[in-house]
C-alpha positions as CSV (number, residue, x, y, z in Angstrom):
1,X,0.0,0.0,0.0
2,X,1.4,3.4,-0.9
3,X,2.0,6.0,1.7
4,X,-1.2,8.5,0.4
5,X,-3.4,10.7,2.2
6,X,-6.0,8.1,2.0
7,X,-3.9,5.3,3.7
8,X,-3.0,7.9,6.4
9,X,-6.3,8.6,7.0
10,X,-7.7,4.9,7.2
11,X,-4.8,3.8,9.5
12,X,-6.3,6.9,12.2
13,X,-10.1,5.8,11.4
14,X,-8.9,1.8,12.9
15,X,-6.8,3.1,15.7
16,X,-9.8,5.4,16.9
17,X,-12.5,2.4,16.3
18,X,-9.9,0.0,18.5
19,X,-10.0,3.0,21.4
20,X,-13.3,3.3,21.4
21,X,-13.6,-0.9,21.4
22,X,-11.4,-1.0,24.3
23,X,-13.3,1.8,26.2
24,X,-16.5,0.1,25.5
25,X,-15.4,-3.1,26.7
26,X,-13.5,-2.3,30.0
27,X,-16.8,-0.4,31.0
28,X,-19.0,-2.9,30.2
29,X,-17.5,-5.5,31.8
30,X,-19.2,-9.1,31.4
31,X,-21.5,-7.1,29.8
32,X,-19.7,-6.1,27.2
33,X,-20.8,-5.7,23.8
34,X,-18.1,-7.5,22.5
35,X,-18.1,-10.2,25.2
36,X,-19.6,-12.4,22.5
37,X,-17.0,-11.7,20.2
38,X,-14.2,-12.4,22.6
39,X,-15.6,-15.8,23.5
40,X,-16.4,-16.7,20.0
41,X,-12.4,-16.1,19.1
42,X,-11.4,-18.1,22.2
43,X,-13.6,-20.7,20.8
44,X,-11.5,-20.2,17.3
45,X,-7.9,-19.8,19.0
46,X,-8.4,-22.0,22.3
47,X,-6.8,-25.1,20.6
48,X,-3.8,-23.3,18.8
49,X,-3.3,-21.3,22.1
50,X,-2.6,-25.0,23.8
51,X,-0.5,-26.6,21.5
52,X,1.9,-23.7,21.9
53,X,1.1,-23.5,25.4
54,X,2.2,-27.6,25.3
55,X,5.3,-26.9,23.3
56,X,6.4,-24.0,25.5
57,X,5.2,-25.5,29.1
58,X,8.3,-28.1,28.7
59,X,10.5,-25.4,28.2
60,X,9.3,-23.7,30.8
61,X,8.6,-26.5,33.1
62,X,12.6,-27.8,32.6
63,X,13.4,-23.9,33.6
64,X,11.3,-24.0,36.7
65,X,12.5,-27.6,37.5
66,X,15.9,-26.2,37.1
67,X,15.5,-23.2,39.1
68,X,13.7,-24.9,41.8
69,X,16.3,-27.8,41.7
70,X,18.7,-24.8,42.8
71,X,16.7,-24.0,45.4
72,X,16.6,-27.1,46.9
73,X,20.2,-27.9,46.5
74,X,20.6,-24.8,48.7
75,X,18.4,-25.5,51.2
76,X,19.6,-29.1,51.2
77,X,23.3,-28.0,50.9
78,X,22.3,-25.6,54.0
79,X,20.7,-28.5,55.8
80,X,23.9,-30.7,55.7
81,X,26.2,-27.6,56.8
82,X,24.0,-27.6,59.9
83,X,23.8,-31.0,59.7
84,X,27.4,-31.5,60.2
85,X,28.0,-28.3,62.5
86,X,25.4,-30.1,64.9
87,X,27.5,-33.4,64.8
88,X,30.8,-31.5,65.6
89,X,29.2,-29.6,68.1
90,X,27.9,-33.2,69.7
91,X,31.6,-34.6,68.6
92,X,33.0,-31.6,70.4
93,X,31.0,-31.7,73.3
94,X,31.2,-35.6,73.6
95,X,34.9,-35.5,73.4
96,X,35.2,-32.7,76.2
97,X,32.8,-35.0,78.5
98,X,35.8,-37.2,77.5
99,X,38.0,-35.6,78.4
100,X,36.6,-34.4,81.7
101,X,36.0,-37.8,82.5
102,X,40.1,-38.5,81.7
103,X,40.9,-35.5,84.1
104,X,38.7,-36.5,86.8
105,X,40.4,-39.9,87.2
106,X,43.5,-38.2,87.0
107,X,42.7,-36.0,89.7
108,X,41.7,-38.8,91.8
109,X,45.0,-40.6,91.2
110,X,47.1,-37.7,92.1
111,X,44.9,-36.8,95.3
112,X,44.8,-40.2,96.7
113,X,49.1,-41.0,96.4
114,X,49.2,-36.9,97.1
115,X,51.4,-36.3,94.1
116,X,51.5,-32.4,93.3
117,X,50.9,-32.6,89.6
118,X,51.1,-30.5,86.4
119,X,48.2,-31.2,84.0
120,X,49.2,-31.1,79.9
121,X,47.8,-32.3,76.5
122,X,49.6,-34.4,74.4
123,X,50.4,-32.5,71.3
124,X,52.3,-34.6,69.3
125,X,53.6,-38.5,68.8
126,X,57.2,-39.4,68.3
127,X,60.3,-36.5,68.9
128,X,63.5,-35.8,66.5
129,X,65.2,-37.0,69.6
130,X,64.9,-40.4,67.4
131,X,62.9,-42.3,70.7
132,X,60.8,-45.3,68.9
133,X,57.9,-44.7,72.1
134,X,57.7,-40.6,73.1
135,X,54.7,-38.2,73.2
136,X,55.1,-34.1,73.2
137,X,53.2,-32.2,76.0
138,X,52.4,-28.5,75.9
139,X,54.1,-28.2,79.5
140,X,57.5,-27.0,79.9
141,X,60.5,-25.7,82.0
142,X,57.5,-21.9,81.9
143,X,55.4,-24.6,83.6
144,X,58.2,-25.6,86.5
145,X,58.9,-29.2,84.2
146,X,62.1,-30.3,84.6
147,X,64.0,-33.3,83.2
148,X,63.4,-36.9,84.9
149,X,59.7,-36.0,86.9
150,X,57.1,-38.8,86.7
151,X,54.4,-38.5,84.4
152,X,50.9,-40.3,84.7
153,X,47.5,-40.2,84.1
154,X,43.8,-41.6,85.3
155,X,45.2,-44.9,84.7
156,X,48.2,-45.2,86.0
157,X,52.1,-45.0,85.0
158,X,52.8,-42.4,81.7
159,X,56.3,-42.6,81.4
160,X,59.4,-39.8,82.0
161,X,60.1,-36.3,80.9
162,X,63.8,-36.5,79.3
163,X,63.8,-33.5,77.3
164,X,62.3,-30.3,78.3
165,X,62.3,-26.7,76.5
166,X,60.1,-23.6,77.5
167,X,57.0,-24.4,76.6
168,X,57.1,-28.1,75.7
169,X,58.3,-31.6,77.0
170,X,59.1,-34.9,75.7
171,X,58.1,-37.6,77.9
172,X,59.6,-41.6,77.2
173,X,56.7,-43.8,77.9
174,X,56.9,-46.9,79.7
175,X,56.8,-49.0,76.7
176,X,59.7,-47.9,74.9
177,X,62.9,-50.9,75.0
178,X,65.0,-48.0,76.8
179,X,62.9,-47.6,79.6
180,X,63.0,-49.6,82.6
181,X,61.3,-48.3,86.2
182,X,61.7,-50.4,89.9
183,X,58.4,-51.7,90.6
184,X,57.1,-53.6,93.8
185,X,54.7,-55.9,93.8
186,X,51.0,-55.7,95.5
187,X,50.9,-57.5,99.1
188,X,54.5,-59.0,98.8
189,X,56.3,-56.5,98.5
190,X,58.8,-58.2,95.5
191,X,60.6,-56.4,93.9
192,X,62.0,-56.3,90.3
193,X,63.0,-54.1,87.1
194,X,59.9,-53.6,84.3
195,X,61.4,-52.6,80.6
196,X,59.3,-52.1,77.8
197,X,58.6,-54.3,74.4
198,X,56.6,-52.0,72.7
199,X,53.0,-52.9,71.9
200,X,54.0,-56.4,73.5
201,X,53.2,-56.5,77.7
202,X,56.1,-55.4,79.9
203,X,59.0,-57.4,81.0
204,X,59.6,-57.4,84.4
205,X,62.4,-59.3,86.3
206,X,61.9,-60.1,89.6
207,X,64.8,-59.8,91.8
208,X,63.7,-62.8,93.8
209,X,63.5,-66.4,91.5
210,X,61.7,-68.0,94.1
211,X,58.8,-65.5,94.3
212,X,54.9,-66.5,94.3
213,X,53.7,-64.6,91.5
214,X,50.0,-65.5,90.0
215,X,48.7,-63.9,86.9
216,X,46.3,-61.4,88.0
217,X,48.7,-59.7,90.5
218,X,49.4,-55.9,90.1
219,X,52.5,-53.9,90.3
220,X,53.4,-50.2,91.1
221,X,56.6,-48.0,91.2
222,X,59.2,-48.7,93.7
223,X,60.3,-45.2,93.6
224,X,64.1,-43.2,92.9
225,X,66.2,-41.7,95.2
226,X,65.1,-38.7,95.6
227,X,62.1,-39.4,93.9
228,X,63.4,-38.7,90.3
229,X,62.8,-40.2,87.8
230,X,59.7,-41.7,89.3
231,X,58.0,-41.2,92.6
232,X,56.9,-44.6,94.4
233,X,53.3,-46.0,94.3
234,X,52.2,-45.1,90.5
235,X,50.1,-48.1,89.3
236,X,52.5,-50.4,86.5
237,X,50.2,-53.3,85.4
238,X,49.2,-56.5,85.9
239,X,50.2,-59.7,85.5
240,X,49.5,-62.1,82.2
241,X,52.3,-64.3,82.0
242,X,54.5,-65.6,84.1
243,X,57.9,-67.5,82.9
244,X,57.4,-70.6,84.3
245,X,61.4,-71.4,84.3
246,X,62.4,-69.2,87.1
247,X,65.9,-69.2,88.3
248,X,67.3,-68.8,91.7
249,X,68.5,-65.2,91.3
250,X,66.0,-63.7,88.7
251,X,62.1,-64.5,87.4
252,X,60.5,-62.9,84.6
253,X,57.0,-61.9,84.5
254,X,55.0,-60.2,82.2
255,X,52.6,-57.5,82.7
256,X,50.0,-55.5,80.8
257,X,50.4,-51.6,81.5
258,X,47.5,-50.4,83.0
259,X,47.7,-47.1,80.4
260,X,47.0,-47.7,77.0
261,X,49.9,-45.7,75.3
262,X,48.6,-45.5,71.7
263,X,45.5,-43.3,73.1
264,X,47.5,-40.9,75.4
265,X,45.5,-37.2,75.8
266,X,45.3,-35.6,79.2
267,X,48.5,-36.4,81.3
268,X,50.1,-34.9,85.0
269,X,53.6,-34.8,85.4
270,X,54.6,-34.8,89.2
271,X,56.2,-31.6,90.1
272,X,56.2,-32.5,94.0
273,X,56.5,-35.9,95.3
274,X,54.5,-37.7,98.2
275,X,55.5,-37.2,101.9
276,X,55.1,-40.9,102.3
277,X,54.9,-43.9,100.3
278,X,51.4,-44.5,99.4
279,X,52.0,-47.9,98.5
280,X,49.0,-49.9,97.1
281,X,46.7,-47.7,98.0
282,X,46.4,-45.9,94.5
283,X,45.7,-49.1,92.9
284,X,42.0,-49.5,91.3
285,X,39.6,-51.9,93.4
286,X,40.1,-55.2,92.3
287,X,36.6,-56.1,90.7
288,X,34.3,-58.8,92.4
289,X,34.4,-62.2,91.3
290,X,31.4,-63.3,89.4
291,X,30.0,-65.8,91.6
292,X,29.2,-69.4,90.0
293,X,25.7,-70.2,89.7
294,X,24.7,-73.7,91.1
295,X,22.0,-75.7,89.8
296,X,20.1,-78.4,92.1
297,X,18.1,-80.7,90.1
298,X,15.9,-82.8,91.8
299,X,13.9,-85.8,90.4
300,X,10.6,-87.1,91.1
301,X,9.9,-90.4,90.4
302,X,6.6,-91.6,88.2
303,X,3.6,-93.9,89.4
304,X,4.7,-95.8,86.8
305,X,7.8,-96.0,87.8
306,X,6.7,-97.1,91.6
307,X,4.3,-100.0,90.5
308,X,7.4,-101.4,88.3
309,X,9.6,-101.2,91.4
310,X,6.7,-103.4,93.2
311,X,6.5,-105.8,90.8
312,X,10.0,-106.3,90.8
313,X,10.2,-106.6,95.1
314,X,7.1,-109.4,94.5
315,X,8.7,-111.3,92.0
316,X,11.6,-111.7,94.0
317,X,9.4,-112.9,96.9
């Protein structure tokens, strides 16, 4: 169509007809004028209206799904990082009941042998000092922790400090092949000389060959002159083995360290020994027996079992 003054005019006549439409239909309302016309084109363009509205909706759908997927990775991604700050937090707090628990005893030790003691964490396994059994506490010569003082913990014997700087100690423990401790035996008094095997029970040679020894029977520090390196009455072990060929100067027992060394954490070291030898009396309880249940059975004969027992006494009459 050429651009004439009759094509200009025509184009304004349509676009004031559609005003005055669109006027006319909003104030109408439903009862619009052209209400009849608007349904009769849904009626014409309902059906080509869906089947774009079913070949965009995928589209659309997948774009939703994708953006909602997001969403819920976030909220699930949230979920977990509360999720596993809940289970440290529970980790944390079990480990500090733990380790409360591991001070406690500890406490208990050191109050009931009165040992003055110095409480430290183990911070690290092994030293460049080239020991094969050593731990590294965060106590040091700041702390008053000198060189040969007794280390132990809730359970019992730790090992030695041997190397000390200013704000960290090495400690030998009892296991290591270059550690040996004097150690006395519970109720006879026997003496002998433990050394460690590594992860393999204590060796402990018994001064006296002829000595009673039973497995079962615990051990504790005889104590140092001048109570260094160890102070007397630290639980050792007990006995698992004994070495059934026992001479007549020496017998070898072997004992199970009542501290398991691979699972150190909470350790004293003695900074001020006991007035007086506390002897056994730091040593756990010994645990009650399980006494062994007896059975009485008791049987009751059968009639039928009577009348064949009087048939047998008649017979024999």
């Amino acid at each position: 169509m050429r651009d004439t003054k009759e094509s200009r005019l025509l184009l304004v006549l349509l676009i004031a007809i559609a005003f005055a439409l669109i006027t006319v239909d909003i104030r109408g309302g439903e009862d619009s004028p052209v209400d009849g016309a608007r349904q009769a084109a849904a009626s014409v363009f309902g059906p080509v209206e869906n089947g774009v509205a079913s070949a965009v909706d995928p589209v659309g759908n997948a774009i939703g799904a994708v953006r909602d997927s997001g969403e819920r990775h976030d909220r699930i991604a949230a979920l977990q990082q509360e999720n596993t700050a809940l289970k440290q937090k529970l980790g944390s707090d079990d480990r500090n009941r733990s380790r409360v628990r591991e001070l406690d005893s500890m406490l208990k030790k050191a109050g009931t042998g009165q040992y003055g003691i110095k409480g430290a964490e183990v911070i690290a396994i092994g030293a460049a000092q080239g020991f094969s059994w050593t731990v590294t506490i965060d106590a040091g010569a700041d702390d008053g922790i000198r060189r040969d003082m007794t280390v132990l913990n809730g359970d019992g014997l730790v090992g030695r400090v041997t190397t000390v700087g200013p704000g960290t100690a090495t400690v030998l423990l009892a296991n290591d092949p270059d550690f040996t401790v004097g150690t006395r035996m519970e109720k006879t008094d026997e003496l002998g000389f433990a050394t460690g095997q590594g992860d393999r029970p204590l060796a402990v040679q018994l001064l006296n060959g002829k000595a009673k020894v039973r497995t079962g029977d615990r051990l504790v520090t005889f104590g140092s002159s001048k109570d260094k390196p160890f102070v007397p009455g630290v639980p050792v072990g007990t006995v698992v083995r004994v070495d059934p060929s026992g001479g007549d100067l020496t017998r070898t027992v072997y004992v199970r360290p009542f501290v398991g060394f691979t699972k150190l954490d909470i350790v004293g070291v003695v900074v001020q020994a006991p007035r007086e030898d506390p002897r056994d009396t730091v040593l756990p309880a010994k645990p009650k027996p399980t006494p062994t249940p007896t059975v009485t059975v008791t049987v009751t004969p059968s009639p039928t079992a009577g009348a064949d027992v009087g048939q047998i006494v008649d017979e024999q009459r």
